[in-house]
N, C-alpha and C positions, 0 to 999 in steps of 0.2 A: 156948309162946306161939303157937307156928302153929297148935295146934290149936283154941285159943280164935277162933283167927281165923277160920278155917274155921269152928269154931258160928256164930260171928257172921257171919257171910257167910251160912248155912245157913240162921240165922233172921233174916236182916236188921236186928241188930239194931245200928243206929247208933251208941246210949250206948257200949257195950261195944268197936265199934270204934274210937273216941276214947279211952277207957279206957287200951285199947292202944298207943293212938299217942303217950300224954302216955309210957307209963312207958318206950316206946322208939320216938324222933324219928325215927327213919332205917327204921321198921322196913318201911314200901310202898318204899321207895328198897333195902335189899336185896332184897326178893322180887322187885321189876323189874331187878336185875341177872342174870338167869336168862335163857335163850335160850326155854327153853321151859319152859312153869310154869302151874302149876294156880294162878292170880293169885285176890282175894278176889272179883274182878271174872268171875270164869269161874266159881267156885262160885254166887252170885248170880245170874247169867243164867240156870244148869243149873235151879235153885229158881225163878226167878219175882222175885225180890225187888226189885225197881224203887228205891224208894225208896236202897235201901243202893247198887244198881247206879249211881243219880246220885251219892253222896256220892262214891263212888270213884272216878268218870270227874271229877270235881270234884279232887280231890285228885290223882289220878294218872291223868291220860288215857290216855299209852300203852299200860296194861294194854290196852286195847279194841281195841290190835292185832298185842297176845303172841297166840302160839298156845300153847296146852299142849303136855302131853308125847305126846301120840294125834295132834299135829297137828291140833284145832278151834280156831276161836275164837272169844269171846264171843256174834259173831251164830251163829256154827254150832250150838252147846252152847243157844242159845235156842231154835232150831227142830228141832232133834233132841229136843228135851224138851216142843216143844210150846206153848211159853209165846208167844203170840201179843203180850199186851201186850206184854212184854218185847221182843221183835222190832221192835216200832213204838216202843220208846220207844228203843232203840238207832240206828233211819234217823232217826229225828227229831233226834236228838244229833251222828249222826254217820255222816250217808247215804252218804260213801264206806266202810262198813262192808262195803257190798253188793259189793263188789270183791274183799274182803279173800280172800286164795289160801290154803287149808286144805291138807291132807294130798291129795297126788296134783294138789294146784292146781285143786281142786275148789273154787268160792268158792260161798255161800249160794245167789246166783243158779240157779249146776247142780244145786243138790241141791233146790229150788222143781221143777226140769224133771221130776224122777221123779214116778213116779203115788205119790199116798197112799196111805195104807195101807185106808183105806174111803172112804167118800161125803165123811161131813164134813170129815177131813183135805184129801182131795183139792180141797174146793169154799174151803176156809184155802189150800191151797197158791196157787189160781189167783188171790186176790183178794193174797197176797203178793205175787206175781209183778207185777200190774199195778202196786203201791205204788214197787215196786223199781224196775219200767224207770223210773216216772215221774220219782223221786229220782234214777237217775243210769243215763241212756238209754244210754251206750258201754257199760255193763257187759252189754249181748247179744252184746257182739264180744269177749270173754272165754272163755279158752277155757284147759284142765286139761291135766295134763303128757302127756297121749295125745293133746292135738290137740281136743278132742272141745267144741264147742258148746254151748248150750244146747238146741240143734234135734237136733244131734246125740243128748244123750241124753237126750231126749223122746220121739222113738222108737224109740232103743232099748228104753228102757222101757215103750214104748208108748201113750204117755201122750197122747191124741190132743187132747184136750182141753188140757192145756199147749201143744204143736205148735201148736194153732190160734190162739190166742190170740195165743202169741209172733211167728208169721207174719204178724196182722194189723195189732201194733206196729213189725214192721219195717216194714210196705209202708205204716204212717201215720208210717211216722219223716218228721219235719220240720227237720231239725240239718243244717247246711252237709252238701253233698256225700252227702245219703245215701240218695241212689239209689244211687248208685255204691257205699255198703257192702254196700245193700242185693244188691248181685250180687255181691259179694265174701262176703259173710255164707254166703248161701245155696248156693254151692257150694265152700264150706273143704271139704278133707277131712282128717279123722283121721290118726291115727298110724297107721292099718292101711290107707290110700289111699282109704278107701270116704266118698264126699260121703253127703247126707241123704237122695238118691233113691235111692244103692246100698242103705239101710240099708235104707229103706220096703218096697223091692222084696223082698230076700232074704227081711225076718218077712210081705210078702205084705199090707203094709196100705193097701187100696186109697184111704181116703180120702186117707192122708196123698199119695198119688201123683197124686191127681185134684188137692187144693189146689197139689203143687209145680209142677203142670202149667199150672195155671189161672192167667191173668196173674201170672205168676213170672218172674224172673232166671234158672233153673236152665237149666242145661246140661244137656242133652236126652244127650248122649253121651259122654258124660265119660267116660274108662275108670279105673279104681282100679287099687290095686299089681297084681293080675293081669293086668289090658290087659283085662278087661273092661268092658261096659255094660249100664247099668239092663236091657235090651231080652234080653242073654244071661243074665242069672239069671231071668230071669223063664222063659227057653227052659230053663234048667238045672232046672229046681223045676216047670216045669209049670203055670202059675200066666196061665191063659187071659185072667182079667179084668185083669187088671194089664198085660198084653202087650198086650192092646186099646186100651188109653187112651194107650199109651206108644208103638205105630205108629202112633197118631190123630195124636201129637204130633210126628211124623217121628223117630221114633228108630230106628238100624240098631245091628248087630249091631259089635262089633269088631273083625272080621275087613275089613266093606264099609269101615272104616273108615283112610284109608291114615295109615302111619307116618313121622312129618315129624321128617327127619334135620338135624339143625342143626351146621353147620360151624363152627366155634367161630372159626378164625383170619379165612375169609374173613368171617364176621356181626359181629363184635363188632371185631377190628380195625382194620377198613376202614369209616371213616365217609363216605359221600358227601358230595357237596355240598350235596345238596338238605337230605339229613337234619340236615347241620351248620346250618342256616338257621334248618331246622325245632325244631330243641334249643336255638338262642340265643332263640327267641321265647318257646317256651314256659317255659325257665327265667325267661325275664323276665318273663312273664306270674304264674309262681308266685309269684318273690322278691319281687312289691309285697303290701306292707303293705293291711289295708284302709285306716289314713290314708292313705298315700299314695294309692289307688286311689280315696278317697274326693274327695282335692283336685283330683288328674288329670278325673276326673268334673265336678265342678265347675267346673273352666277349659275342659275342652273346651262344657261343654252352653251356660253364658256367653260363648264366641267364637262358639259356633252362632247362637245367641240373635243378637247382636250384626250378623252377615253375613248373617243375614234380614232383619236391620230395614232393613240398608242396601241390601239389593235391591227391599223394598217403598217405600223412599223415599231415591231413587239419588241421587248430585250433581249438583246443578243442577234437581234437579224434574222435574215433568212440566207437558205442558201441558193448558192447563183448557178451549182452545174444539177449533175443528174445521180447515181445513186454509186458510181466507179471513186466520187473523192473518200480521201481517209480524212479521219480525224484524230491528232494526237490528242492523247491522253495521259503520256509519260514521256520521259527525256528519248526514249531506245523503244516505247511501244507504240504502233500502231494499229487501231480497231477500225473498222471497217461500218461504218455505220450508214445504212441503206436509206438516200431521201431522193426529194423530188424537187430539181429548181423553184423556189420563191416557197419553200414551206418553211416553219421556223425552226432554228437552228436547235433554240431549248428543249431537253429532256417533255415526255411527254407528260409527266406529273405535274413539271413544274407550268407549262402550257398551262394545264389542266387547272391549277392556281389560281394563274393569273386571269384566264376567259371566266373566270367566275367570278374575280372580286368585279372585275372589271365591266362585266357584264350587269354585275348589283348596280355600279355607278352611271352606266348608263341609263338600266332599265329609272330607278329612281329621279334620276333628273328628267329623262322624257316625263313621267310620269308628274312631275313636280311641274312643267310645262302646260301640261292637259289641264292642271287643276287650277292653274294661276291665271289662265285666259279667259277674258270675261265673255258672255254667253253671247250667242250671234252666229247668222249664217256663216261667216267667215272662220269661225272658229272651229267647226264642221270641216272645213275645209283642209286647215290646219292639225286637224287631230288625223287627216288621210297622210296629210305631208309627215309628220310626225310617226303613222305606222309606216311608212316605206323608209324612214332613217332609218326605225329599228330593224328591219328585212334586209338593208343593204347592210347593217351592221354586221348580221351574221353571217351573212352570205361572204363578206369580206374575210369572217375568221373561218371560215369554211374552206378557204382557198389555200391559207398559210397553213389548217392544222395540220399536223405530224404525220409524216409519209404514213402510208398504210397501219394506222392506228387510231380508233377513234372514232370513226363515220358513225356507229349506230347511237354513240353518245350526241354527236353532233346535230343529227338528223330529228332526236329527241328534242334539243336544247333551240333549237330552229320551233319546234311545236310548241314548248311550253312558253318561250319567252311572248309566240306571239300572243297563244291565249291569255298570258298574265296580263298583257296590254288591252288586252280588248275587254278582257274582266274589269282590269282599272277602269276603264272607257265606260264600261254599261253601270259598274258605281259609281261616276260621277255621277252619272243622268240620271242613278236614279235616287242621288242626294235632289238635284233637280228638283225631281218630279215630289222629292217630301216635301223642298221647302215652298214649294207653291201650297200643299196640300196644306202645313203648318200655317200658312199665310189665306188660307180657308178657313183651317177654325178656330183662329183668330179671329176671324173677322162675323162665324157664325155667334160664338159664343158673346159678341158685343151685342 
């Protein structure tokens, strides 16, 4: 019977698979008890046969992610054979396919990265590769049981044309945080130490070295298992144009390069103060949710909101003439009290009160804004929008304060609010810049 099944897999033919399945109910449920198994679902792909390859992801999905006994599966066995429909009718079905870890932890993606085999495969392989990332953009940061990338072996294979391509979907990736893969991506190194510059360098291929050069993440000095850098194979091999564009880029040798000894009991046992402060904020900052960052946002921009309104129209008003109105104070007395249309009506103490609680709740909630927004060009953007609130904020109480009283308080409180903000602003960045640094040696001490 398996071997009918196989014909029938072979020619797709559906009747005859049914046929099958009446005279024996269980019979897709033993062939999926097999770890590894040439399923009806992996003959069909290898041929082309769509039609039967639905009936069977219908009936028995999992085969789609058996591997056979070579270690392929069903996306692999489709593009090793060629069958391009078949490929697109498998992402369409079941676009985490594109992930799916083959023999050596090679997933379809890395074997898109090798060069075709002529023109046309190769011009199939590149319009794959776009379908792929588009269907499921993390599988570029998949990487096979040596370590190895998709950038990885793109050039090693030399496949400049994949290289580029994949280089211009990282650097338009759009998905939370991925700038920051995007420099994690680009200098992974392999199981044999060597990132994607060591590799370019050694086969000598100037393009791919000019694009990792050219607005790129890559580390210019990276050394691989032997304590080398890009700058010394290229001195090793002779290789004049390559070493011209790579001193263009400031790179040395790794010898000029010093060797940073790291003390394990004094770095890692010993947490300062400052550092302790610095790791309760940024843990806090991880552990919110975006609801929760979402609602936080919300109450801060709404009390913001709310402590403008009441600066542009304080308790008690402003006044509407010029400095000739009185102001009773008793049933029979009238004092003469000197203002300026649209200043505020209240005593200058009490003013004095109020611009300062009220100032706390503003500066705090901008503040609690700056730290809630997750990192990204735009949010640069927004920390300018956010210093011109706070500039138009004062400038507003500037207008209303207290006739002829007060300016050189004012003209202070204009200076320090803005420096508190900008102090706020440079401690963010440089919680920032710890917790990349924290996410260093982390990862050296592994």
């Amino acid at each position: 019977m398996a071997e009918i099944l196989e014909t029938a897999a072979r020619k797709g033919d559906i009747d005859m698979l049914y046929d099958l399945i009446d005279k024996d109910r269980h019979l897709l449920d033993i062939i999926g008890k097999d770890l590894l198994v040439d399923t009806p679902l992996h003959i069909a792909a290898q041929h082309g046969q769509i039609p039967f390859a639905r009936e069977i992801m219908m009936l028995n999905p999992s085969f789609a992610w058996k591997l056979n006994g070579k270690g392929h599966s069903v996306m692999h066995l489709a593009l090793y054979s060629k069958k391009t429909d078949m490929v697109l009718e498998f992402l369409n079905l079941e676009p985490g396919l594109v992930r799916i870890r083959g023999r050596g932890g090679e997933t379809p993606l890395h074997y898109l990265a090798k060069k075709g085999e002529d023109m046309e495969h190769q011009r199939q392989k590149i319009v794959l590769l776009g379908k792929f990332i588009s269907a499921c953009p993390l599988s570029i940061r998949d990487m096979t049981n040596q370590r190895e990338t998709v950038f990885h072996i793109a050039v090693e294979h030399e496949n400049f044309d994949a290289f580029d391509f994949l280089l211009g979907r990282l650097r338009r990736a759009l998905h939370g945080t991925s700038e920051i893969h995007e420099r994690e991506i680009i200098n992974l190194k392999n199981g044999k130490g060597d990132n994607v510059l060591h590799i370019a360098t050694e086969k000598n291929q100037l393009q791919v070295v000019t694009l990792l050069l050219k607005n790129s993440k890559i580390e210019v000095n990276a050394k691989n298992s032997r304590g080398v850098t890009a700058l010394d194979i290229c001195i090793e091999n002779g290789y004049t144009d390559v070493r011209d564009g790579l001193l263009a880029a400031g790179a040395k040798s790794g010898e000029s390069i010093p060797q940073v000894s790291i003390s394990i009991p004094q770095v890692w046992s010993i947490v300062p103060f400052a550092e302790q402060i610095a790791i309760h904020f940024i843990r806090w900052k991880n552990n919110i949710n975006n609801g929760l960052r979402n609602l936080l946002l919300g109450v801060a921009a709404t009390v913001a909101t709310v402590a403008f309104q009441a600066a542009l129209s304080p308790p008690g008003g402003v006044w509407q003439d010029n400095a000739n109105n009185r102001s009773t104070t008793g049933i029979n007395s009238n004092v003469e009290v000197p203002h300026r249309a649209g200043t505020v009506i209240m005593g200058t103490a009490n003013f004095l009160c109020f611009y300062i609680y009220n100032s706390i709740i503003v500066y705090i909630t901008t503040m609690t804004m700056v730290f809630l927004l997750p990192e990204g060009k735009i949010t640069k953007l927004l920390r300018g929008i956010l210093f011109l609130y706070l500039f138009c904020y004062i400038l507003s109480l500037g207008v209303i304060w207290p006739y002829s009283t007060g300016e050189p308080i004012f003209i202070i409180s204009i200076v320090v609010m803005l420096l508190l903000y900008m102090l706020g602003v440079f401690g963010f960045g440089i919680l920032r810049v710890l917790e990349v640094r924290f996410l260093e040696m982390n990862e050296q001490i592994q």
